[in-house]
C-alpha positions in Angstrom: 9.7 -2.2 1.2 11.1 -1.7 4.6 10.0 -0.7 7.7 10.9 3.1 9.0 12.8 1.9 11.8 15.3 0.3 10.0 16.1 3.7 8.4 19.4 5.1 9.2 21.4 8.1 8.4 21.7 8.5 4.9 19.1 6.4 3.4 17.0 7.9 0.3 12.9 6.4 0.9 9.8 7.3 -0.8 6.6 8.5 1.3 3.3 10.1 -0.2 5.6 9.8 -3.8 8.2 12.3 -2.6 12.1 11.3 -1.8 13.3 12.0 1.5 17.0 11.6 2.6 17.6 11.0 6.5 19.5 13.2 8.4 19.1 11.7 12.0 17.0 8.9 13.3 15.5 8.5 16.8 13.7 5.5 17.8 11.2 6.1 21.0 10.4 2.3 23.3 7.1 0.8 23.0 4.6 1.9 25.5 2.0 0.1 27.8 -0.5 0.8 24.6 1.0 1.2 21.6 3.6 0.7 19.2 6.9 2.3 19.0 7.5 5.8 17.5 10.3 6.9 15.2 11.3 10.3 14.8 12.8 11.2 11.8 15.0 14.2 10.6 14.5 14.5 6.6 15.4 16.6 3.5 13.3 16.6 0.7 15.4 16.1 -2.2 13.2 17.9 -4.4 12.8 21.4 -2.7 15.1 20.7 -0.4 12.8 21.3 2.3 13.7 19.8 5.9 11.3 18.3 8.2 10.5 16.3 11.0 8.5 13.4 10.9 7.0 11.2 13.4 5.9 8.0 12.2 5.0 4.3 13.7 7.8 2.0 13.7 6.1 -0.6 11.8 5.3 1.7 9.1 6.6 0.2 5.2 8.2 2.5 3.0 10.2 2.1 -0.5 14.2 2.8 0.1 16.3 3.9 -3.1 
């Protein structure tokens, strides 16, 4: 398990038991109140389906 924002371009994770692979990564600062963001760019690998995703930095997901 590793956090999202040490994703980078290329990586295959698992989210909500579906493969992703990342296309582009974009890490926001941390505000007054929060936590960092990451923005992630991701295929699907099984429908091939892009997306964007916007996740807390600190987030754990499985890479492959």
């Amino acid at each position: 398990m590793i956090e999202i924002q040490e994703l980078k371009k290329g990586d295959v994770f698992v989210l909500d038991n579906e493969e992703y692979r990342v296309k582009n990564v974009e890490v926001s600062k941390i505000g007054k109140h929060g936590r960092a963001k990451v923005r992630l760019e991701v295929v699907n690998l099984r429908n091939n389906e892009e997306k964007v995703m916007i996740r807390v930095s600190t987030e754990k997901v499985e890479k492959k």
